[in-house]
MARBA-3410 file (N, C-alpha, C, O; in Angstrom, 1 decimal):
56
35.3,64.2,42.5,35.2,63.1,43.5,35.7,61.8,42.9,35.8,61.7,41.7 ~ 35.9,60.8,43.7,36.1,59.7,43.7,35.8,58.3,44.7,35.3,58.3,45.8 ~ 36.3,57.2,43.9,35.9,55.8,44.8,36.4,56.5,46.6,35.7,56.0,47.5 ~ 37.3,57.4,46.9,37.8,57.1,48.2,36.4,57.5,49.0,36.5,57.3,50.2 ~ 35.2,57.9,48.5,34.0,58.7,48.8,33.6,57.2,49.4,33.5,57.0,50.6
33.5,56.5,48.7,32.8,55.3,49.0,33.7,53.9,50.3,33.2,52.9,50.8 ~ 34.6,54.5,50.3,35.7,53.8,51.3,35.7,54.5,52.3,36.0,54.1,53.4 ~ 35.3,55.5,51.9,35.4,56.6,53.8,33.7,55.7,54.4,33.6,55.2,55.5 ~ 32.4,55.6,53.5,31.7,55.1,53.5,31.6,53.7,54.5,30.9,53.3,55.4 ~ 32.2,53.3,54.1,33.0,51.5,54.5,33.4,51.6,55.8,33.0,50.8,56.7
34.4,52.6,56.0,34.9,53.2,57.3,34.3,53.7,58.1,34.7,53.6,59.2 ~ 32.9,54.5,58.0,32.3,54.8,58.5,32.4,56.7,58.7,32.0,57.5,59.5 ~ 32.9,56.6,57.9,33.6,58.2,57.7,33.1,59.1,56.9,33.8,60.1,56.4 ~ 31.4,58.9,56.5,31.2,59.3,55.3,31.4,60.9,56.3,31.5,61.2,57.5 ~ 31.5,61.9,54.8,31.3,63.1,54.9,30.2,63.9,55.7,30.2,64.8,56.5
29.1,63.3,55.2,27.8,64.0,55.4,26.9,63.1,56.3,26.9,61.9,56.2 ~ 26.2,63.6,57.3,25.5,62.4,58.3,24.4,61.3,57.2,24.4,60.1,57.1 ~ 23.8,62.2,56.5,22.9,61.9,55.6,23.6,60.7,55.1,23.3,59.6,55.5 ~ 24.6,61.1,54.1,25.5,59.9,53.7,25.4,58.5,54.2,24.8,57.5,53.8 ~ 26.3,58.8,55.4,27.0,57.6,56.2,25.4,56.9,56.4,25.2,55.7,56.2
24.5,57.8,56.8,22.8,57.1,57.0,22.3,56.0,56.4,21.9,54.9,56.8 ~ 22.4,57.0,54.9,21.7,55.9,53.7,22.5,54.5,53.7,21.8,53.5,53.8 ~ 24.1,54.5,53.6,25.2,53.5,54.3,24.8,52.5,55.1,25.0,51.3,54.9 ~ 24.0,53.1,56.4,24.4,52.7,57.6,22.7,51.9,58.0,22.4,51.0,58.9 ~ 22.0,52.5,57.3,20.2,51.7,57.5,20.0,51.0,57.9,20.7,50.0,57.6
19.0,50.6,59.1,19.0,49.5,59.7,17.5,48.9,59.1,16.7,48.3,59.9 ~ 17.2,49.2,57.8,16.0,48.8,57.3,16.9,47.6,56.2,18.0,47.9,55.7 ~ 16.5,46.8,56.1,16.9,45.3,55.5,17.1,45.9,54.1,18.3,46.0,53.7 ~ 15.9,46.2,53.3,16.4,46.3,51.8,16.8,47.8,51.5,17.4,47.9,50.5 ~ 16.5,49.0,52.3,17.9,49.6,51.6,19.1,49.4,52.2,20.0,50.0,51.6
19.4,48.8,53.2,20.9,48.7,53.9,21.3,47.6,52.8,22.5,47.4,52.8 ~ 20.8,47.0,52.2,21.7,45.6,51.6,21.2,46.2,49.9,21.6,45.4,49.0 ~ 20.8,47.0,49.5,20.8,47.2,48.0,21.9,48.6,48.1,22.6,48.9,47.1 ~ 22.0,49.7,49.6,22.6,50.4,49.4,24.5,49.7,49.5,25.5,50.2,48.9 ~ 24.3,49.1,50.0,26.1,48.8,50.7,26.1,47.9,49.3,27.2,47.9,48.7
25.3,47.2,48.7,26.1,46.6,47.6,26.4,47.3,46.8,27.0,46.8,45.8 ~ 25.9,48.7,46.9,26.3,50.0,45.8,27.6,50.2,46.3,28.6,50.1,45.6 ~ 27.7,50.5,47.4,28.7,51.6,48.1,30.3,50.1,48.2,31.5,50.4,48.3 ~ 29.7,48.8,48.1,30.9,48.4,47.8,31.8,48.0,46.9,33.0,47.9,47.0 ~ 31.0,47.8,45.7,30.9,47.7,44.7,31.6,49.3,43.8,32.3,49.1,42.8
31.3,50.5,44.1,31.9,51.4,43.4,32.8,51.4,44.5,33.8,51.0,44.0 ~ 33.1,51.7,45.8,34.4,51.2,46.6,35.1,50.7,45.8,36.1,51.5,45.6 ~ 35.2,49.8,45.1,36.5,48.2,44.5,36.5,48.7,43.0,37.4,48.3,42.3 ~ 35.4,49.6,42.5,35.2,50.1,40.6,35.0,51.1,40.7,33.8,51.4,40.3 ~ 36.1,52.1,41.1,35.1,53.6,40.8,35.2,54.2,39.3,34.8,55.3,39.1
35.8,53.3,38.1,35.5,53.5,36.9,33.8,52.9,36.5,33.3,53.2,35.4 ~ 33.1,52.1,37.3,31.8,51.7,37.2,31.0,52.4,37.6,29.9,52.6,37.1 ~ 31.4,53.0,38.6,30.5,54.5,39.4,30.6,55.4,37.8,30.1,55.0,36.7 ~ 31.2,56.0,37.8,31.4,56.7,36.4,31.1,56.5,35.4,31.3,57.3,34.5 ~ 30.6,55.2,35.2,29.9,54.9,33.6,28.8,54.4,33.6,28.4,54.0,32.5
28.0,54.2,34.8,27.3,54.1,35.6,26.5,55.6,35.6,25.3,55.7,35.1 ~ 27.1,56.6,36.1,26.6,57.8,36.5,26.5,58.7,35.2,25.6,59.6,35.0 ~ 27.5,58.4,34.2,27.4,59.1,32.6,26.3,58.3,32.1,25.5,58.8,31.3 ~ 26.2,57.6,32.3,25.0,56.6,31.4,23.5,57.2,32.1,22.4,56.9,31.6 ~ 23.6,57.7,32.8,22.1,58.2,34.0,21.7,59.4,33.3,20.6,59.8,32.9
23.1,60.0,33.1,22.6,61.7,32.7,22.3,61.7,31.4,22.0,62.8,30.9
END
């Protein structure tokens, strides 16, 4: 996978309903801590990635 995961996101295109959900929240603080994820590896998906290596 890659950043385009997170651009289809943006578009509104996620893959999975679930996805686009967590995206799309109309609860204040995960819609605004999740989209600053989802834009942020959007514009760095080498950050997503070292980011996600650093977790495991």
């Amino acid at each position: 996978f890659d950043k385009q995961y997170y651009h289809n996101l943006l578009s509104k295109k996620g893959l999975l309903t679930s996805d686009q959900g967590l995206f799309s929240a109309d609860e204040d603080v995960v819609a605004s801590t999740t989209k600053a994820l989802v834009q942020t590896y959007s514009d760095d998906g080498e950050q997503f990635f070292s980011e996600f290596g650093a977790s495991m």
